[in-house]
Biotite code that builds the C-alpha atoms (Angstrom):
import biotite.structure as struc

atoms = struc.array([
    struc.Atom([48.163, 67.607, -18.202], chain_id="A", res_id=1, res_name="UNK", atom_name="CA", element="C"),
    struc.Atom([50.454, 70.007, -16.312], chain_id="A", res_id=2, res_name="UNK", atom_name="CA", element="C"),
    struc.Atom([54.507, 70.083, -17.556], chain_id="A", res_id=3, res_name="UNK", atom_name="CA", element="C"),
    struc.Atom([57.041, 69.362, -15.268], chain_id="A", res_id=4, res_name="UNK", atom_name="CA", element="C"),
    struc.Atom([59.130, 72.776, -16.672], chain_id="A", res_id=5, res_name="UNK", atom_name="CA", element="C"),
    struc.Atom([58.415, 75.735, -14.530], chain_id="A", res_id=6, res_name="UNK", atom_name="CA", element="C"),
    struc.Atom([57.082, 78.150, -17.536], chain_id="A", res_id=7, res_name="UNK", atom_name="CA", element="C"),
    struc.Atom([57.709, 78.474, -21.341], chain_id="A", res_id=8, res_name="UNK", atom_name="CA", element="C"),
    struc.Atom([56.484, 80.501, -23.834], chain_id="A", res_id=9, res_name="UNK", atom_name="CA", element="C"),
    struc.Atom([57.110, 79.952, -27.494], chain_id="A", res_id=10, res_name="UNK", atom_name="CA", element="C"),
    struc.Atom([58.675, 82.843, -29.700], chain_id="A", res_id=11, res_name="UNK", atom_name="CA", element="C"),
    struc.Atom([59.070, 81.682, -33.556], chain_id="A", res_id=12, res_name="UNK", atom_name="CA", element="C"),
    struc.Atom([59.369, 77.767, -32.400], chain_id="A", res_id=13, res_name="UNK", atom_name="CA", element="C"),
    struc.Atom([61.648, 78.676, -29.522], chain_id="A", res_id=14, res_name="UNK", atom_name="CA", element="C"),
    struc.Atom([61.058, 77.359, -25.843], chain_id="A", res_id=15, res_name="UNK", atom_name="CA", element="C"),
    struc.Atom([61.847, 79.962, -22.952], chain_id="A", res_id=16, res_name="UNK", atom_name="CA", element="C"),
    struc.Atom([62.217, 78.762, -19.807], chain_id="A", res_id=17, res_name="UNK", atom_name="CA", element="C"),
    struc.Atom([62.277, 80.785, -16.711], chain_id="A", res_id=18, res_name="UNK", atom_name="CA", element="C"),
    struc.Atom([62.902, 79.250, -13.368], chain_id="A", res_id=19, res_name="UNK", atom_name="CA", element="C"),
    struc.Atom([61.844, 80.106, -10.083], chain_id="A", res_id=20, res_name="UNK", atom_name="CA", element="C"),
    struc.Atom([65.393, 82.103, -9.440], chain_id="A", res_id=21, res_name="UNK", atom_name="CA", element="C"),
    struc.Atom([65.215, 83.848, -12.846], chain_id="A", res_id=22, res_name="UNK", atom_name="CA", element="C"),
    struc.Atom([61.706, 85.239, -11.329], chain_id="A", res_id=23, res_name="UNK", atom_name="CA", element="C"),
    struc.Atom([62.561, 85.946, -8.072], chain_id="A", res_id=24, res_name="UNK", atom_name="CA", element="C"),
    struc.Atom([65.631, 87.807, -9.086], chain_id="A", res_id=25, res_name="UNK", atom_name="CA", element="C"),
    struc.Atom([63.162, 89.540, -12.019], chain_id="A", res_id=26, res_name="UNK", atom_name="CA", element="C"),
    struc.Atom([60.760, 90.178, -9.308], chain_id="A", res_id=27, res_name="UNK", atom_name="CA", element="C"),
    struc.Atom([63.347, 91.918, -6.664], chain_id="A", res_id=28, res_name="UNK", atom_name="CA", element="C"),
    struc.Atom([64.677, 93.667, -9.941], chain_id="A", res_id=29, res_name="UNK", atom_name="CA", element="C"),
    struc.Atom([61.290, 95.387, -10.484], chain_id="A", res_id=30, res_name="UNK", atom_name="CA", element="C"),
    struc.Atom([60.799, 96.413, -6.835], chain_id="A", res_id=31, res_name="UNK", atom_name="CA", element="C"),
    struc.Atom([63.961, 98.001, -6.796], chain_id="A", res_id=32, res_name="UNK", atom_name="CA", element="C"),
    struc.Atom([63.350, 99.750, -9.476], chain_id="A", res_id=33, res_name="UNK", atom_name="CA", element="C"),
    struc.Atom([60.076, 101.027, -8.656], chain_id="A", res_id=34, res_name="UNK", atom_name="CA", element="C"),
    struc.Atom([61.110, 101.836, -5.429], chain_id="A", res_id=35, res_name="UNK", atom_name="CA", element="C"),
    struc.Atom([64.071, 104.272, -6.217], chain_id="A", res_id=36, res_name="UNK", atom_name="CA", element="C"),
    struc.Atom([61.676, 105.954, -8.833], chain_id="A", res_id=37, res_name="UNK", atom_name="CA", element="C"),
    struc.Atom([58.990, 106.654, -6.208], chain_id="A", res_id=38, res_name="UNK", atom_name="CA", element="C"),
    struc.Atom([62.091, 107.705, -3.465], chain_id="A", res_id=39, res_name="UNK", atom_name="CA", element="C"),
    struc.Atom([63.384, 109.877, -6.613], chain_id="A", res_id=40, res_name="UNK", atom_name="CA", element="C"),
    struc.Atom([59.906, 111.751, -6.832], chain_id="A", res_id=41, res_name="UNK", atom_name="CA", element="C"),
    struc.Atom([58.937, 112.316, -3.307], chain_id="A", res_id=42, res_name="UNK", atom_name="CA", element="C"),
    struc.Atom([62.730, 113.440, -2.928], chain_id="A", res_id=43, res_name="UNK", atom_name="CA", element="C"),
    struc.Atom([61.919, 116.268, -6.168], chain_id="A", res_id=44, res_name="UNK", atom_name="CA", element="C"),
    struc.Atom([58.779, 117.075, -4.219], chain_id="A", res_id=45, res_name="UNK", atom_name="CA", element="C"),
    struc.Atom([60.449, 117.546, -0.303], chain_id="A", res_id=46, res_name="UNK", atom_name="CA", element="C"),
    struc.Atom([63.175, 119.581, -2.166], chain_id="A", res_id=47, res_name="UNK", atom_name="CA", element="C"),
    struc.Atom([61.211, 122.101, -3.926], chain_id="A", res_id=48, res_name="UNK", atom_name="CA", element="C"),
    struc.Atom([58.483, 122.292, -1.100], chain_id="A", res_id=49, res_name="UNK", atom_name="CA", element="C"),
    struc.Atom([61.643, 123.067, 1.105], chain_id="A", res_id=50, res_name="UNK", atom_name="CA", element="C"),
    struc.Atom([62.788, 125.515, -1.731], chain_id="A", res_id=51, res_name="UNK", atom_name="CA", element="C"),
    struc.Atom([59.666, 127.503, -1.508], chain_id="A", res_id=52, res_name="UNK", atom_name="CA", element="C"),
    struc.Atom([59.234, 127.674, 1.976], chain_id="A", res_id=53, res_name="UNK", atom_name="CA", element="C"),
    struc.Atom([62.915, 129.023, 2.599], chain_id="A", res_id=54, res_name="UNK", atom_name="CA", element="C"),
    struc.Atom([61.598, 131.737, -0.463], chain_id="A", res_id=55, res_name="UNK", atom_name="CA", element="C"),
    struc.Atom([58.766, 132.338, 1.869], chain_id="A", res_id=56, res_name="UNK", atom_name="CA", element="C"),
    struc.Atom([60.912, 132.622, 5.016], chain_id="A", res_id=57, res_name="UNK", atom_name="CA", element="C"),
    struc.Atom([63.325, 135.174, 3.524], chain_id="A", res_id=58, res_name="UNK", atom_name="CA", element="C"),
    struc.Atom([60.313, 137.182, 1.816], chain_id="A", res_id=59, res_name="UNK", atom_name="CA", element="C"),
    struc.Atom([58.921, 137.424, 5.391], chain_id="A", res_id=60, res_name="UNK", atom_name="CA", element="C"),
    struc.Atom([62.296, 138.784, 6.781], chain_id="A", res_id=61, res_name="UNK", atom_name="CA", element="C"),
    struc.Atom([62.638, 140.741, 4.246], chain_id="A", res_id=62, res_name="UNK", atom_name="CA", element="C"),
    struc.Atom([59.578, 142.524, 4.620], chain_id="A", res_id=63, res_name="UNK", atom_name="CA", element="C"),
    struc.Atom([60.517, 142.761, 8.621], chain_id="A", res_id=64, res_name="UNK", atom_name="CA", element="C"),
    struc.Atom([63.387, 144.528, 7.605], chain_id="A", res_id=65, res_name="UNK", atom_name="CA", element="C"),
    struc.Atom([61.696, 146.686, 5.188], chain_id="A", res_id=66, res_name="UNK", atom_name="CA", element="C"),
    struc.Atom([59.045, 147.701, 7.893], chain_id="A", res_id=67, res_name="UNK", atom_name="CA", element="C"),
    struc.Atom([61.775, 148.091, 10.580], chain_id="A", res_id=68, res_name="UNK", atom_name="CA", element="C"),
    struc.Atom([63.638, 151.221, 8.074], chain_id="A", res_id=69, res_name="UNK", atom_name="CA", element="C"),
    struc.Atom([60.853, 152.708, 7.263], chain_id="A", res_id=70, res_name="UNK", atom_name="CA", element="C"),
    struc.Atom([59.613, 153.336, 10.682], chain_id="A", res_id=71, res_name="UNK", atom_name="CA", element="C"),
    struc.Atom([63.128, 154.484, 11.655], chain_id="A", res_id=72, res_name="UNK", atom_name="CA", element="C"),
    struc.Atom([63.308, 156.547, 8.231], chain_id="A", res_id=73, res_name="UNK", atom_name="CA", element="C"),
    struc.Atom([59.723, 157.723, 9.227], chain_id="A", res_id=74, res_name="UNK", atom_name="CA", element="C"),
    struc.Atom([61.101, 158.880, 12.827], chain_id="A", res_id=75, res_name="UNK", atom_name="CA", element="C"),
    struc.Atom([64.180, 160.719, 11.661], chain_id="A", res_id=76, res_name="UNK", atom_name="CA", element="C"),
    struc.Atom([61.847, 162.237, 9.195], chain_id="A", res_id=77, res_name="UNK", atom_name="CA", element="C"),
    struc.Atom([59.840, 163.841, 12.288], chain_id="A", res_id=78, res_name="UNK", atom_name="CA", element="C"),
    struc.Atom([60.110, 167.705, 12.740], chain_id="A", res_id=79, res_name="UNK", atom_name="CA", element="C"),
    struc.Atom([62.918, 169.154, 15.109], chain_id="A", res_id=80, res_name="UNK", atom_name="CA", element="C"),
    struc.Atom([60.657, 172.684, 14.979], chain_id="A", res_id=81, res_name="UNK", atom_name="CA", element="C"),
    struc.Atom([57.346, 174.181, 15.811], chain_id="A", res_id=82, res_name="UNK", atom_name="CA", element="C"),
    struc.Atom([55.033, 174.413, 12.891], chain_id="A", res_id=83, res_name="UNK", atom_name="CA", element="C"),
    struc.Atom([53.806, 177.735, 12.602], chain_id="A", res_id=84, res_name="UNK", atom_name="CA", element="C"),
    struc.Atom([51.464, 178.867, 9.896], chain_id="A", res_id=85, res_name="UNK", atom_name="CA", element="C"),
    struc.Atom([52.891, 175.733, 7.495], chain_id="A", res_id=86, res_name="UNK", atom_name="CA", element="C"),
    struc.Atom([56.134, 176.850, 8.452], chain_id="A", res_id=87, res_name="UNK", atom_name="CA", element="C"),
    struc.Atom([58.908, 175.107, 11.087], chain_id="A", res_id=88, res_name="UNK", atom_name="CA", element="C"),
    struc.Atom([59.839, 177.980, 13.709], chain_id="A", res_id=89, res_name="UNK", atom_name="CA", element="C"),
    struc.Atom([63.626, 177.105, 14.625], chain_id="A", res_id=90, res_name="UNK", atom_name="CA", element="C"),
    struc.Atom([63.398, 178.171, 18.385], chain_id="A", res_id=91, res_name="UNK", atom_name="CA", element="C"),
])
């Protein structure tokens, strides 16, 4: 035979009773929860995969910049001169 209260549960001789609303707000409770800890990970993870990428983005420019010296470095380097015999000829 089923009881007319909602649940119990005995602890030491004690009867708990939780009602529907006591559930339902228990219930909600736990979603929450669980929701703002899975919005709190995938928030870590979007941060530091938009960490690395702006790493990646500035390494890239970086090396564009590095490239872009050298070849003017490399040009002002060029001889004003003839070379003759190993030697520049200042004519």
């Amino acid at each position: 035979m089923r009881s007319a209260l909602p649940e119990s549960s005995s602890e030491s001789g004690v009867i708990v009773v939780v009602g529907k609303f006591e559930r339902n707000k228990d219930t909600i409770q736990e979603l929450t929860e669980s929701a703002a800890t899975h919005v709190g990970k995938i928030a870590v993870i979007v941060a530091g995969a938009v960490r690395d990428i702006t790493r990646e983005i500035g390494d890239w420019v970086s090396d564009g910049i590095e490239m872009r010296e050298a070849a003017r470095k490399a040009r002002d380097d060029s001889p004003v001169g003839t070379v003759i015999n190993a030697e520049f000829d200042q004519r």
